[in-house]
C-alpha positions as CSV (number, residue, x, y, z in Angstrom):
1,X,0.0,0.0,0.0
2,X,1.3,3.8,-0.7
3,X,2.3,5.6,2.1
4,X,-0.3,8.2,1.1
5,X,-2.8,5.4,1.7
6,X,-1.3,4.3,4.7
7,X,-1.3,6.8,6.6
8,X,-4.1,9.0,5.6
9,X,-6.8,8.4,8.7
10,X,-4.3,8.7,10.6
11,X,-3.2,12.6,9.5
12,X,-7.1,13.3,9.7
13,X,-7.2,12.0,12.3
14,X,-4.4,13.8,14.1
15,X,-5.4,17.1,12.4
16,X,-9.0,16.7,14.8
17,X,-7.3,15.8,17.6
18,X,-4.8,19.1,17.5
19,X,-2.1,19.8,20.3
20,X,1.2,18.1,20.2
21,X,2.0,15.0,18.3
22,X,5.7,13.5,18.6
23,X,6.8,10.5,16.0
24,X,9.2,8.2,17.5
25,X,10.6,5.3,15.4
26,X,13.9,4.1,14.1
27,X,16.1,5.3,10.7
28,X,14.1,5.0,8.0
29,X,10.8,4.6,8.8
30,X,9.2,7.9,7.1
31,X,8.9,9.9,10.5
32,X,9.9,13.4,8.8
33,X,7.6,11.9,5.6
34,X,4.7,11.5,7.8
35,X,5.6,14.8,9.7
36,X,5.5,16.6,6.4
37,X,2.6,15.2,5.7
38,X,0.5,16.0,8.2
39,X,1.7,20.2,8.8
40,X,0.7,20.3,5.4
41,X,-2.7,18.8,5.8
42,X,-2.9,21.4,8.8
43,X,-2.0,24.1,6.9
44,X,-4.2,23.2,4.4
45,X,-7.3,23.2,6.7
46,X,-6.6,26.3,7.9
47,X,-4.9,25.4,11.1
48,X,-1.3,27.2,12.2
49,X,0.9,24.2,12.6
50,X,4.2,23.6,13.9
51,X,7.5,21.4,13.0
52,X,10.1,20.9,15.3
53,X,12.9,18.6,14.2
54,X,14.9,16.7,17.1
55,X,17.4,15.0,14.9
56,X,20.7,16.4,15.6
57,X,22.3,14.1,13.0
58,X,20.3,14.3,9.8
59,X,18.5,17.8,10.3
60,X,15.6,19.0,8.3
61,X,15.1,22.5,9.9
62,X,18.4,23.9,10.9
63,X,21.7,23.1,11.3
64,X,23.5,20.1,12.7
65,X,23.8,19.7,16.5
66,X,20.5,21.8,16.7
67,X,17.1,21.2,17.4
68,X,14.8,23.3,15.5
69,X,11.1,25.2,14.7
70,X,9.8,25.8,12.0
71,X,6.3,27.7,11.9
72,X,3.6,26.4,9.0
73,X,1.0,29.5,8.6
74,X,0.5,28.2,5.3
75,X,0.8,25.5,2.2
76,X,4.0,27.6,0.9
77,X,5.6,27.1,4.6
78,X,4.7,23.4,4.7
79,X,6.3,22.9,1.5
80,X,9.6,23.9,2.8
81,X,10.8,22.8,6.3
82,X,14.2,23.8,5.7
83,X,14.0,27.8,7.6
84,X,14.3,27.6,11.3
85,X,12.1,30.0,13.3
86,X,13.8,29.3,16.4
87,X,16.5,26.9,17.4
88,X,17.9,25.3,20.1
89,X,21.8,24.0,20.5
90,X,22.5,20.7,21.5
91,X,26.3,20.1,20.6
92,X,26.5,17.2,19.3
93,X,25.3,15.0,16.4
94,X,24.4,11.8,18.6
95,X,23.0,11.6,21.9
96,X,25.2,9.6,24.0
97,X,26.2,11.7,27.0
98,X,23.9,14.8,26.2
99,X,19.8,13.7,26.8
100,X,19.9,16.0,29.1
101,X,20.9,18.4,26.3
102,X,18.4,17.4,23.8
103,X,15.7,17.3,26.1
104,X,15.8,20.4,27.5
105,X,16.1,22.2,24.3
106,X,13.1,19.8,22.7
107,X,10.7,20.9,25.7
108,X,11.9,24.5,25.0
109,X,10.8,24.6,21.6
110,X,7.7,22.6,22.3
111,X,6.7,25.1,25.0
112,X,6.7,28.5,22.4
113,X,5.4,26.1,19.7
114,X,2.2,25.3,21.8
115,X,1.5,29.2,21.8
116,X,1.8,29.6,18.2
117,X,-0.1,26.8,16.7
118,X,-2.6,24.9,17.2
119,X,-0.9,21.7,16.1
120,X,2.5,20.8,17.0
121,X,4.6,18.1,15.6
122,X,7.8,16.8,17.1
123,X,9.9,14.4,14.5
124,X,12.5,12.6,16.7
125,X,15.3,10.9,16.2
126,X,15.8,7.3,15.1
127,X,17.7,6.6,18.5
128,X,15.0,3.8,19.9
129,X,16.9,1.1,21.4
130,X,19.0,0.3,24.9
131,X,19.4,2.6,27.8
132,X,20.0,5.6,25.5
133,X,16.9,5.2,23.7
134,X,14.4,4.3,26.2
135,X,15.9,7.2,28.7
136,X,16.0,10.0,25.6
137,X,12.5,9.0,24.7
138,X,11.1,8.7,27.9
139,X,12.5,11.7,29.5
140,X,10.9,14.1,26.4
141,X,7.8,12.9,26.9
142,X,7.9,14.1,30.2
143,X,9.0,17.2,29.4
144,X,7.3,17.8,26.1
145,X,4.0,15.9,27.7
146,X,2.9,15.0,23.9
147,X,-1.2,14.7,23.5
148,X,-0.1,11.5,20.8
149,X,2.7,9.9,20.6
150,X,3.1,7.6,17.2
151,X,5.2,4.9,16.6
152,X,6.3,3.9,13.3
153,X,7.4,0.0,13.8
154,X,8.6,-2.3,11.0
155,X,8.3,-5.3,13.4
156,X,9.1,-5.2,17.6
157,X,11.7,-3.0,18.0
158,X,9.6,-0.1,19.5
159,X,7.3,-2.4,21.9
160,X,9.7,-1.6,24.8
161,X,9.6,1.9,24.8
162,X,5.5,1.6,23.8
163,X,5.1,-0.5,26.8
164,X,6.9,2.5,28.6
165,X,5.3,5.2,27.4
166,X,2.1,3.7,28.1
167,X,3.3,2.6,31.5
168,X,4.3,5.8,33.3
169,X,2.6,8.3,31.0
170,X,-1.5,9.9,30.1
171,X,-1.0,10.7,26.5
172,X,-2.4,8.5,23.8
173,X,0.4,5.8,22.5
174,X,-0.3,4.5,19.2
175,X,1.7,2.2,16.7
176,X,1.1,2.5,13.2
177,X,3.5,0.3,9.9
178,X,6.3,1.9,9.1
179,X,6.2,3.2,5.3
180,X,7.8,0.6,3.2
181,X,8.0,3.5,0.0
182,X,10.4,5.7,2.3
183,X,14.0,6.0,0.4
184,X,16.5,4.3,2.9
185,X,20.2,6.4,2.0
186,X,23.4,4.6,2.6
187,X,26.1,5.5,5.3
188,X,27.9,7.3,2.7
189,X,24.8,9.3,1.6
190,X,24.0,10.7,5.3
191,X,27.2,11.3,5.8
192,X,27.5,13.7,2.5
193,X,24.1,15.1,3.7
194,X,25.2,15.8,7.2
195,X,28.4,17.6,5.3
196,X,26.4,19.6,3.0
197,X,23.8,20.5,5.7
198,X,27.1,22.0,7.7
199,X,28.8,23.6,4.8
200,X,25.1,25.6,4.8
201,X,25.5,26.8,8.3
202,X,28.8,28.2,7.4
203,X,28.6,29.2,4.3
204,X,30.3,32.5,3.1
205,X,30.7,35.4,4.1
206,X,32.3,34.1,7.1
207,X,33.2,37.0,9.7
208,X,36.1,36.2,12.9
209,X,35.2,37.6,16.1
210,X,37.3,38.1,18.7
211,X,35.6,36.9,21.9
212,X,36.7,37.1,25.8
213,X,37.2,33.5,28.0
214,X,34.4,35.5,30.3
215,X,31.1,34.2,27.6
216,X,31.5,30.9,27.4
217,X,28.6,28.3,29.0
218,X,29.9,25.9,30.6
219,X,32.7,28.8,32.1
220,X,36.0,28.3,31.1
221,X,38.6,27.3,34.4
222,X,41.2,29.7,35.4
223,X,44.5,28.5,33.2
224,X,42.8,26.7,31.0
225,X,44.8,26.2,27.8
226,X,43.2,28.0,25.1
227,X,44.9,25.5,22.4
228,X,42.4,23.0,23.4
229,X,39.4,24.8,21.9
230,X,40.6,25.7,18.9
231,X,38.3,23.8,16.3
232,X,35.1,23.1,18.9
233,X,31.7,23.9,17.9
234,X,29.8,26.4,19.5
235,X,25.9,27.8,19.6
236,X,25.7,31.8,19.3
237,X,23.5,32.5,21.8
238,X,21.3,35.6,21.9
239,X,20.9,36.6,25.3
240,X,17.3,35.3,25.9
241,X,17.5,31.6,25.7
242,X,17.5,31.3,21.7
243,X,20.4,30.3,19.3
244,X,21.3,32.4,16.8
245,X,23.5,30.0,14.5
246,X,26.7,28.2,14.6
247,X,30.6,28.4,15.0
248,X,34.1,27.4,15.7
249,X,36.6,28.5,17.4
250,X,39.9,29.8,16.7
251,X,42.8,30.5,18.9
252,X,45.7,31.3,17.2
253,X,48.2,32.1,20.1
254,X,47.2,35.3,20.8
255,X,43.4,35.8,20.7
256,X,40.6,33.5,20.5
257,X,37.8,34.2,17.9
258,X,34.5,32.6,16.5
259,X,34.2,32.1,13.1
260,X,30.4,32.4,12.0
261,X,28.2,34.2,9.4
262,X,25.4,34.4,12.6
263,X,27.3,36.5,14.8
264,X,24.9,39.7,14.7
265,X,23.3,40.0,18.3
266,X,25.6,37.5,19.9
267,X,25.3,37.5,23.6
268,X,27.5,34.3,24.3
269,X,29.0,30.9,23.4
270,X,27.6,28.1,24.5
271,X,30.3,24.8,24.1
272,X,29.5,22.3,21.4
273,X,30.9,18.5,22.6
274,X,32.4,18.4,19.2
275,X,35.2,19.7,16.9
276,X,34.9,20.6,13.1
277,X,37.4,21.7,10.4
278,X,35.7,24.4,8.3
279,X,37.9,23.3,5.2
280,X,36.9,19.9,5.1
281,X,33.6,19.9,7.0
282,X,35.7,16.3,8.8
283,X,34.0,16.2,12.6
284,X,35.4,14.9,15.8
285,X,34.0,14.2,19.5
286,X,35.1,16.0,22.1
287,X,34.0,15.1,26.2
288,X,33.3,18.5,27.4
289,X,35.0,17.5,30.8
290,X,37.9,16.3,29.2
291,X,38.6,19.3,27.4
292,X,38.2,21.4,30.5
293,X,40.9,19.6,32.8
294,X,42.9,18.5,30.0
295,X,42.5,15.5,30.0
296,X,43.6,13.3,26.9
């Protein structure tokens, strides 16, 4: 059966109920396709709708290492999910070590979305198995406290977390078939769209700011060597809770300055737990604690 088929009482049905919807499945089981699917069926019965796109690896709206909103007032925003109304930094491209991280910028999107739209859909990421899994997804739907919460299963895979959910939580919990049409991309084909999604957030002109150790979050330590953040990722914060954009950092001896094409309104730097070279868009890990107490 077509996914349109598929899934179609299901997107009516979702645009009657209203209120926040999050989709929670594994990679490559049409979340962001259904989440398309139904803003635009929102939008095109009049509703405001919202997207808000909690994959830090493979972004739709946003950068990398970003959560982010996107408002649909219309068709012509639906059709597009790329633009970021608001965002949210995270760090990082996976989750281990930062759920706290994700969550908390997840529920802070979800919280302005609910006052701008009458339908809000959070499209997760496929992180849905072990300890990680369960404790991401569990802990934003305590935050986020989802109306629905659909699970897009190929076979058993989700029935822990469902059993969860349902377990310690009011909202509805439904599982519906994965989409069998969606396009599954190779290794090598998220990787080159994770690149290309980065190469966007720093694309030219690029302007270097010089910045003081004083506006960093977490705070730098007294005698901390500045070497050790030359190439980290960090979120341009604005100064009331919101991310303005990406950069990296640059110490070159002397001074220590962001490279960015966001840094209009900058307030502070908020630490990324990963490095990036902005000639060859290659990425690294970095533990934030690590780098800190210079630890190797």
């Amino acid at each position: 059966m077509a996914g349109d088929d598929l899934h179609a009482a299901l997107v009516e049905d979702l645009i009657r109920r209203r209120g926040v919807v999050m989709l929670i499945g594994a990679p490559n089981t049409g979340k962001t396709t259904l989440a398309r699917r139904i803003v635009a069926a929102a939008a095109s019965a009049g509703r405001t709708a919202a997207y808000i796109d909690a994959d830090v690896d493979q972004s739709t709206t946003g950068p990398p290492a970003c959560i982010g909103l996107h408002l649909v007032g219309g068709p012509d925003d639906a059709a597009d999910l790329h633009r970021a109304d608001a965002m949210q930094f995270v760090g990082s491209i996976t989750p281990e070590g930062l759920v706290l991280q994700q969550v908390a910028a997840t529920a802070a999107l979800v919280d302005r979305a609910r006052r701008e739209a009458d339908l809000v859909v959070v499209d997760t990421s496929g992180v849905v198995s072990g300890v990680i899994g369960q404790t991401l997804k569990y802990h934003k739907t305590e935050l986020c406290r989802p109306d629905v919460v659909v699970g897009l299963q190929r076979g058993a895979e989700l029935d822990p977390i469902v059993g969860m959910l349902r377990r310690f939580f009011s909202g509805d919990v439904e599982v519906a078939p994965y989409d069998p049409d969606v396009r599954v991309p190779s290794p090598d084909a998220r990787r080159a769209a994770r690149t290309r999604a980065f190469e966007e957030a720093f694309a030219a002109p690029l302007q270097r700011w010089r910045v003081r150790s004083t506006v960093f979050a977490p705070t730098l330590p007294a005698g901390l060597d500045l070497n050790r953040l030359d190439g980290v990722l960090v979120g341009l914060q604005d100064g009331t809770g919101w991310c303005l954009g990406l950069g990296v950092l640059e110490y070159d001896g002397e001074a220590l300055r962001v490279s960015t094409n966001a840094g209009e309104g900058m307030r502070g730097l908020r630490l990324g737990s990963m490095s990036i070279d902005l000639q060859t868009m290659e990425i690294g890990r970095i533990r934030l604690r690590d780098l800190m107490f210079g630890l190797d």
